[in-house]
C-alpha positions in Angstrom: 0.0 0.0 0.0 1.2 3.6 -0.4 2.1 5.5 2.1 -0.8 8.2 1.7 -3.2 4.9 1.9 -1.7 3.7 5.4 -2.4 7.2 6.6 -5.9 7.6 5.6 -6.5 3.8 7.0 -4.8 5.2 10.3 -6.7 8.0 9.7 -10.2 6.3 9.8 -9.6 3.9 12.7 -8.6 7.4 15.2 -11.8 9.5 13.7 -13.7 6.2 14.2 -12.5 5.8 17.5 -12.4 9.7 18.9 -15.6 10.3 17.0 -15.8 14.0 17.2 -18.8 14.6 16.2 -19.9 12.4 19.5 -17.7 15.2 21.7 -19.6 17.8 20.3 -22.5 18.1 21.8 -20.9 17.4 25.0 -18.3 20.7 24.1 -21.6 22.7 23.6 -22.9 21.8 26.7 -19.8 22.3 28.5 -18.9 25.8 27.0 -22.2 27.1 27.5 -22.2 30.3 28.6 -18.5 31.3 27.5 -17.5 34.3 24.9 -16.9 32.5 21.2 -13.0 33.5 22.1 -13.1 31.1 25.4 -15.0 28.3 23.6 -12.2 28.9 20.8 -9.8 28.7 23.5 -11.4 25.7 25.1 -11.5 23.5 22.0 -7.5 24.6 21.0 -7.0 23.2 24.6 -8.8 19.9 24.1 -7.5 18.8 21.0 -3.9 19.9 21.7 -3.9 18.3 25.5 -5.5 15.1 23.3 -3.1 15.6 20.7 -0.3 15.0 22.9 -1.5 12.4 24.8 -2.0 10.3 22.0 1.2 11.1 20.7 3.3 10.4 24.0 1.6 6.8 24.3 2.0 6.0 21.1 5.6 7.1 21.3 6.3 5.4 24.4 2.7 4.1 25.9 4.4 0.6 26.3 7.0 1.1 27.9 4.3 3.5 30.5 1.9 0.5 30.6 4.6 -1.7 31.9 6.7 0.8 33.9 3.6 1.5 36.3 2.0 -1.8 35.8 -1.0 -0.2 33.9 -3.5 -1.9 31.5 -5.8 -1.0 28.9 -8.8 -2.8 31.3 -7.9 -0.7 34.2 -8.1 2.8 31.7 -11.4 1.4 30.5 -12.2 1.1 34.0 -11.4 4.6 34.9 -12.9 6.0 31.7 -15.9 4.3 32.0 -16.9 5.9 36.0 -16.5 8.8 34.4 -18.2 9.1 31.5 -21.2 7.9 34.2 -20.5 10.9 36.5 -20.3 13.3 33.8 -23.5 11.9 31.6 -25.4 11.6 35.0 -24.7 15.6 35.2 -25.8 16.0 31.5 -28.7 13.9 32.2 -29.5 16.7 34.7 -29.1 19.4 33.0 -26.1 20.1 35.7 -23.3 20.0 33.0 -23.6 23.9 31.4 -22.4 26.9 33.3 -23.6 29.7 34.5 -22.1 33.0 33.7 -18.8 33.0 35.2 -17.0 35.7 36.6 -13.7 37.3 34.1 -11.4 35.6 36.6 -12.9 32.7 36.5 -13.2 32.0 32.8 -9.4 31.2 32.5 -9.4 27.9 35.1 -12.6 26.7 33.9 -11.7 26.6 30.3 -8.1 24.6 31.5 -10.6 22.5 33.4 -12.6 21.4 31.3 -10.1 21.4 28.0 -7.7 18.7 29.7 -11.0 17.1 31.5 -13.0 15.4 30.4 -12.8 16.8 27.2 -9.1 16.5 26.2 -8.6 13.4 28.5 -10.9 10.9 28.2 -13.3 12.3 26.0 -11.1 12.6 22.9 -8.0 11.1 23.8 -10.1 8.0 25.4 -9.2 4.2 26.0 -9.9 3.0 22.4 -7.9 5.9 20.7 -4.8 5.6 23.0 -4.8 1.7 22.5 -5.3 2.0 18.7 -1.9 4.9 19.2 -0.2 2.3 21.5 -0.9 -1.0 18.5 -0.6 1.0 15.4 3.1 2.1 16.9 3.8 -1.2 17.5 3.2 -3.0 14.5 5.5 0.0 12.5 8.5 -1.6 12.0 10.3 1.5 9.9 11.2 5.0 11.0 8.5 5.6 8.3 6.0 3.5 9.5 5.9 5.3 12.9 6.2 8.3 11.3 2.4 7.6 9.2 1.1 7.1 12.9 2.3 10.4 13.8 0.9 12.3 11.2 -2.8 10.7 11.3 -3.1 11.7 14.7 -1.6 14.9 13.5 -4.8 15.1 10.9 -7.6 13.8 12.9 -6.6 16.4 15.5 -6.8 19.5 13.2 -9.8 17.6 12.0 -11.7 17.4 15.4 -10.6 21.0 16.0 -12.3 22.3 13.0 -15.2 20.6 14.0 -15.5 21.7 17.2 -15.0 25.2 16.2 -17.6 25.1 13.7 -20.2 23.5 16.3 -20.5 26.8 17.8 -22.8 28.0 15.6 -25.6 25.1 16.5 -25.8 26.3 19.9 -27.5 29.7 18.5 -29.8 27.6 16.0 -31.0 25.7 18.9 -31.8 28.2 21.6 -31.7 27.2 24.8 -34.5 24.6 25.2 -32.8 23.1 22.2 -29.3 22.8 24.2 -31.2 21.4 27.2 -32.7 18.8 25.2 -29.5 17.9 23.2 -27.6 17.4 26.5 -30.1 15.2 28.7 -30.0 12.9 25.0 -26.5 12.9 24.7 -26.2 12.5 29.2 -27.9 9.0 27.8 -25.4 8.3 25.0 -22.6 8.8 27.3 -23.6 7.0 30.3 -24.3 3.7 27.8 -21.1 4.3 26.8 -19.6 4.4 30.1 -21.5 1.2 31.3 -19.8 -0.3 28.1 -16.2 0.7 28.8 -16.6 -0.3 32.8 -17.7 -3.5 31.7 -15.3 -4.0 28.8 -12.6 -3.3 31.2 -13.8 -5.1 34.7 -14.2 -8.2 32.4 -10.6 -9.6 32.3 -10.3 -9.0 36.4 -13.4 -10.9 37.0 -12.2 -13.7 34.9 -8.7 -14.0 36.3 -10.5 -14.0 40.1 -12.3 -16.7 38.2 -9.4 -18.4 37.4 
């Protein structure tokens, strides 16, 4: 295969896997309430704290697994309590905002950007996995370098679609929003269920064992 087709395959499986337009409405939510230049702010924040998370474990995420004696079940795991927490509070309605105070607006947007939106939102379980196996079956200098660079490209991808979101939260008023986020507050706590399980299955079976 060519080189551009191994990207756009790499490409797939992290878009597949991120699925940015599944953040979105949670980013909405989230932002609600901020000036377009915080929101702006906030998604750079995301995608760059995801961006380099993905990056570092797929540079090196095996060598982190086994240095701290971490496994993929265990992020699941963690992942998975909370998505719950955060889709119980969209379920709510407790996710958005209020107005914040000017001093406030800067620690709430590096809140939220690293998490749950950068971490484990985008840069979740199934994306840093994919980082961690995609790097290890490269075998070239090359090889790793088509990794890098689809992660590079679903990032700016994500971004751009993040940043154009913020136009639906006008279109939909705020009932609209309201709405939007108790749905998605369902999507995400199925979700969460799914990765808790997913990731609690291989302790229960070695206890099993």
């Amino acid at each position: 295969m060519s080189h551009v087709t191994v990207i756009l395959l790499y490409f797939t499986s992290f878009f597949t896997l991120i699925n940015p337009l599944g953040v979105m409405p949670v980013y909405l939510t989230m932002t609600d309430g901020l000036s377009k230049k915080a929101r702006k702010k906030t998604a750079m924040k995301a995608i760059l704290t995801a961006s380099l998370v993905l990056i570092l474990f797929a540079v090196s995420g095996k060598y982190l697994f086994d240095f701290f004696g971490i496994s993929v079940a265990g992020l699941k795991v963690v992942g998975g309590v909370l998505f719950f927490i955060m889709g119980y509070d969209m379920l709510n309605a407790r996710l958005s905002r209020m107005k914040l105070r000017e001093d406030e607006v800067d620690a709430y947007v590096d809140d939220v950007a690293i998490t749950p939106l950068g971490i484990p939102m985008i840069a979740g379980p199934g994306a840093i996995t994919n980082a961690i196996v995609l790097m290890g079956d490269a075998k070239t200098l090359l090889g790793r370098g088509e990794v890098i660079v689809s992660i590079i490209l679903v990032s700016i991808v994500s971004l751009l679609i993040l940043l154009g979101a913020t136009g639906i939260t006008k279109f939909l008023g705020t009932s609209g929003n309201k709405i939007l986020m108790k749905f998605m507050g369902l999507i995400v706590m199925m979700i969460a269920v799914e990765f808790f399980f997913q990731g609690i299955t291989p302790y229960v079976q070695a206890i099993l064992h």
